[in-house]
N, C-alpha and C positions, 0 to 999 in steps of 0.2 A: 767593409770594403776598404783595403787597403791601394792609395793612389801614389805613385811617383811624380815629382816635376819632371818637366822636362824643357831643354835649353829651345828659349824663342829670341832669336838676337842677341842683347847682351843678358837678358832677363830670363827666369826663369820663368812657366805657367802652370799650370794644373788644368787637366782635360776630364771636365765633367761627362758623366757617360748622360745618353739620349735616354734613357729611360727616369734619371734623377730628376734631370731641367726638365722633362711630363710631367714628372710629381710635382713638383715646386712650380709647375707654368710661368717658367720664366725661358728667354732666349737671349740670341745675341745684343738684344738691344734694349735689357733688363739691366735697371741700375742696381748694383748690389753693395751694400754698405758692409766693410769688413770692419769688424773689430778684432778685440785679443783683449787676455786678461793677463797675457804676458806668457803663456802655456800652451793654449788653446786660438788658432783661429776661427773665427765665427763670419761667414757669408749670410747676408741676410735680402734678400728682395724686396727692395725700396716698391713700395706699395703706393699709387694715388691717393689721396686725403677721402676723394668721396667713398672709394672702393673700402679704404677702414671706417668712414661715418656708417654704411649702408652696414657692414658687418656690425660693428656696434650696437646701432638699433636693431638690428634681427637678434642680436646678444641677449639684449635689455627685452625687447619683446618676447623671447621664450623663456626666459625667467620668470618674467611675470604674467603669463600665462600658467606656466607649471613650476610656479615657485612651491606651491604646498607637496606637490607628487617629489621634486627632489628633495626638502626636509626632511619626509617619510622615510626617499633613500639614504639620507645622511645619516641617519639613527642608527 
């Protein structure tokens, strides 16, 4: 997807389309942490603490659940 900015005041903005912010389930009132490596911008959706604990431990629990069936597939 190629986007342009476009002039909001004296700043420039980028208009994410409605189908991206679905994927990403973020909206107008998502914090988004930008980075750069100096080449690349990076938007990233500032996530609550519990919302990444609860991922986390669902991480750690399907691993160790089916840690021998993905070795098997790593082989």
């Amino acid at each position: 997807m190629i986007k342009r900015l476009t002039r909001h005041g004296n700043s420039l903005a980028l208009v994410i389309d409605k189908g991206v912010l679905e994927l990403l389930e973020i909206g107008a009132d998502t914090p988004l942490s930008i980075t750069t490596d100096g080449k690349c911008l990076v938007l990233t959706p500032v996530r609550d603490e519990g919302r990444r604990k609860r991922f986390r431990a669902a991480l750690e629990e399907g691993n160790r659940r089916y840690r021998k069936v993905l070795e098997r597939l790593a082989d």
